[in-house]
C-alpha positions in Angstrom: -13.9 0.7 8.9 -12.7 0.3 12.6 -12.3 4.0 14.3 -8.7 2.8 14.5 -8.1 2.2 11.1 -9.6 5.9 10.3 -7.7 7.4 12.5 -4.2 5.9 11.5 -5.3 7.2 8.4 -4.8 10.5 9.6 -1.4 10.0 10.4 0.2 9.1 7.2 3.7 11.3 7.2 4.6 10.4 3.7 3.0 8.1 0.5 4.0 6.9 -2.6 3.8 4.4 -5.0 5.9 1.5 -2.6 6.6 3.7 0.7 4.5 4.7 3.4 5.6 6.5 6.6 3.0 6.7 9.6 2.9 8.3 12.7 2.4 5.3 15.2 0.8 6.4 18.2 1.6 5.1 21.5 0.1 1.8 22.9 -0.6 0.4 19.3 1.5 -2.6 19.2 2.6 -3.7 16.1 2.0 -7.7 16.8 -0.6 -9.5 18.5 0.1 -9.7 21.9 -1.2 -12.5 24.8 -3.3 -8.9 25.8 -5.4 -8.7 22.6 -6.5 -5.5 21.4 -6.0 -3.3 18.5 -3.2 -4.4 16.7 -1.2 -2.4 13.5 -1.0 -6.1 11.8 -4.6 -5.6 12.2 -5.1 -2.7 10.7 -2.8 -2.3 7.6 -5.7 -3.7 5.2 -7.0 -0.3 5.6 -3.9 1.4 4.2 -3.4 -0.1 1.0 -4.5 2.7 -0.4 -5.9 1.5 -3.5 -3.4 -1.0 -3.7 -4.3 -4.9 -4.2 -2.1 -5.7 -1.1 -1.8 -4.4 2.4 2.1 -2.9 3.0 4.4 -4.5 5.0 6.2 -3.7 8.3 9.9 -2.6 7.0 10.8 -2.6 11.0 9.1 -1.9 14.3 8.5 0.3 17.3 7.8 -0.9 20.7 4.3 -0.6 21.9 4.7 2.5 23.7 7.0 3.9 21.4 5.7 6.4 19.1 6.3 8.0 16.0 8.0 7.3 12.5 7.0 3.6 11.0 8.0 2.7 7.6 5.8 0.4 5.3 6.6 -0.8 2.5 4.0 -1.4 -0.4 5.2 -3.6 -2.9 7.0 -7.0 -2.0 10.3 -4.9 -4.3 9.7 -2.0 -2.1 10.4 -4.3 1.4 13.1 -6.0 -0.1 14.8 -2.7 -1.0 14.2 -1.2 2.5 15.1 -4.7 4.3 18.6 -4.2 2.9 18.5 -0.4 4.0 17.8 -1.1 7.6 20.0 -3.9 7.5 23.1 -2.2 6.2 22.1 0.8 8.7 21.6 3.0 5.9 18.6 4.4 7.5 18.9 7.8 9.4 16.7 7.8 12.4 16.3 10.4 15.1 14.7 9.7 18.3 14.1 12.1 21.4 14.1 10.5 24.8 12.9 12.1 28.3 15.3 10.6 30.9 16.5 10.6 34.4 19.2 13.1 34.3 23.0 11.7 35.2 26.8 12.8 35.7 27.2 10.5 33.1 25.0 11.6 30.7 27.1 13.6 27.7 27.0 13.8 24.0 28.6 11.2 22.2 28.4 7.8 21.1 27.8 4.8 22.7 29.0 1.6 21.4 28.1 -1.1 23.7 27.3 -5.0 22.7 23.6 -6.0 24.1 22.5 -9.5 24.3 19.3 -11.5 26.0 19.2 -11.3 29.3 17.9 -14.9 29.8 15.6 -17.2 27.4 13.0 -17.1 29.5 12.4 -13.4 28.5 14.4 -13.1 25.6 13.0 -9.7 24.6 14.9 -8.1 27.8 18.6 -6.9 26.6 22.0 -6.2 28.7 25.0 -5.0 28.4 27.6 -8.2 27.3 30.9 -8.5 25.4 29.6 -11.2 24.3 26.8 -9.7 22.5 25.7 -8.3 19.1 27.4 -4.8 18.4 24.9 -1.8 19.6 26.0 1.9 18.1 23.9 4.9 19.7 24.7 8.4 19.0 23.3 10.6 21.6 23.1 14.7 22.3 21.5 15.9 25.4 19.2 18.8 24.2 17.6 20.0 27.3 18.6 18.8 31.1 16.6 20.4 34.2 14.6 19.6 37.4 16.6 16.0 37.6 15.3 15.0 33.8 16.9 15.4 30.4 15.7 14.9 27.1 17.9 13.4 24.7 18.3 13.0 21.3 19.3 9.3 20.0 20.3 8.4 16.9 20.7 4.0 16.8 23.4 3.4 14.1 22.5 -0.3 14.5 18.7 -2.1 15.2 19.0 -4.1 18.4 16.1 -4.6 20.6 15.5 -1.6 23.1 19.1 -0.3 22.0 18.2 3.2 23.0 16.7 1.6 26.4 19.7 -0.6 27.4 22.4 2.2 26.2 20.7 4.9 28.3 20.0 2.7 31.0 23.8 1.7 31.0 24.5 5.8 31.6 22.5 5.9 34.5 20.4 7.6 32.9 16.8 5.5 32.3 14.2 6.8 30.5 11.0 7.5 31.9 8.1 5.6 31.9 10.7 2.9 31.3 8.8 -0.3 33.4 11.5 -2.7 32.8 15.1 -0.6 32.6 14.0 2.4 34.5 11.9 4.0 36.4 8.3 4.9 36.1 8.5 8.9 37.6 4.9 8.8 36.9 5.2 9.5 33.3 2.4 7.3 32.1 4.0 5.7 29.5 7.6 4.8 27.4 9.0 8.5 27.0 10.5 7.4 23.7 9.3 8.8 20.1 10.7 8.7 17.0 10.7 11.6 15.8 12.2 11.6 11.9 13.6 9.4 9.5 15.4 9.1 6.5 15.4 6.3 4.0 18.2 6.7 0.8 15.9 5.7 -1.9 16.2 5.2 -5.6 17.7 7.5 -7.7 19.3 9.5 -5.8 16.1 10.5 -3.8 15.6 10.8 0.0 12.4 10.3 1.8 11.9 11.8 4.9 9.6 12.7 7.2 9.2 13.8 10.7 6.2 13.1 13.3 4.6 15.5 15.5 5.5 15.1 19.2 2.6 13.6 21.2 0.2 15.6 23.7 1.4 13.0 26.4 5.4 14.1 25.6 4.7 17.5 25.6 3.2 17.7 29.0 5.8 15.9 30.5 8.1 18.4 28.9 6.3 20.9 30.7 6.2 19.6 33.9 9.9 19.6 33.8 10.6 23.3 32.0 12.4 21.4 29.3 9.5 22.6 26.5 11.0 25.4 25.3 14.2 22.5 23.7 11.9 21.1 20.7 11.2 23.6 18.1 
């Protein structure tokens, strides 16, 4: 077994019989890349848990995004969570580290993104004529020129919380294409909890640890003392 493999073992949040919930650490993309490298596509033969097929990706996280992935592991188990994420049934809860702004408030942004071009079609803007984008945000902790957010996407477009935050003047750090580096090392973006409306009547949820790398930067800036 890879070391990779055994250690995303360890960070199972939640298992049953057709869901799994890991804690995706940061750098792991979950698609081959023109880069190489580890891979989660890679690795999910290694948590099938017993089962005779690998689960399946029920959505994604950006490379340096960490925290709450769902898998599904049964094919009725990603069609059932397919329809959840696309009706936006899913709760999800992310906490940010930004570049503090006067624009930077609770409430919700509701702001269409689109491509910015087709030669990089991954990179999103702000557009009217674009796909509707909901973010609800509420700024825990602001200090020393940084804040840290809390985001919670009521819709699934490509670096939503990115573009939205961005579009407040208020980029997150480590942010290489909307933002501004600050030094931060990497995408200061986790997710930190999630919750899926399941089948009769139960909830699943579960809640990832924040990172080493997050909590120093949360240091650096006096804003630890905001995450319980």
């Amino acid at each position: 077994m890879p070391a990779e493999a055994q250690a995303l073992q360890g960070r199972v949040l939640h298992r049953d019989e057709m869901v799994l919930v890991i804690d995706k650490p940061a750098g792991l993309p979950v698609h081959a890349g023109p880069k190489g490298g580890a891979t989660l596509d890679a690795l999910l033969p290694w948590l099938a848990f017993g089962k005779g097929r690998p689960p399946g990706l029920a959505h994604r996280l950006d490379r340096d995004t960490s925290g709450c992935l769902v898998l599904g592991r049964t094919k009725p188990a990603l069609a059932r969570l397919g329809e959840l994420f696309a009706k936006g049934a899913v709760t999800k809860t992310y906490l940010a580290l930004v570049t503090d702004a006067p624009g930077l408030e609770d409430g919700r942004i509701d702001l269409p993104l689109a491509k910015r071009n087709q030669a990089r079609g991954w990179w999103m803007e702000p557009s009217e004529q674009g796909q509707a984008a909901v973010t609800d945000v509420r700024v825990l902790a602001r200090g020393n020129g940084v804040a840290l957010v809390e985001a919670r996407p009521r819709t699934g477009r490509t670096h939503q919380i990115r573009v939205h935050l961005k579009a407040l003047g208020a980029p997150l750090l480590g942010d290489r294409i909307y933002g501004q580096d600050r030094e931060a090392g990497r995408l200061m973006l986790h997710a930190r909890a999630i919750e899926l409306p399941w089948l009769a009547g139960v909830t699943i949820q579960a809640e990832a640890p924040l990172p080493d790398d997050f909590d120093r930067q949360l240091r650096r800036y006096g804003l630890a003392v905001a995450v319980s």
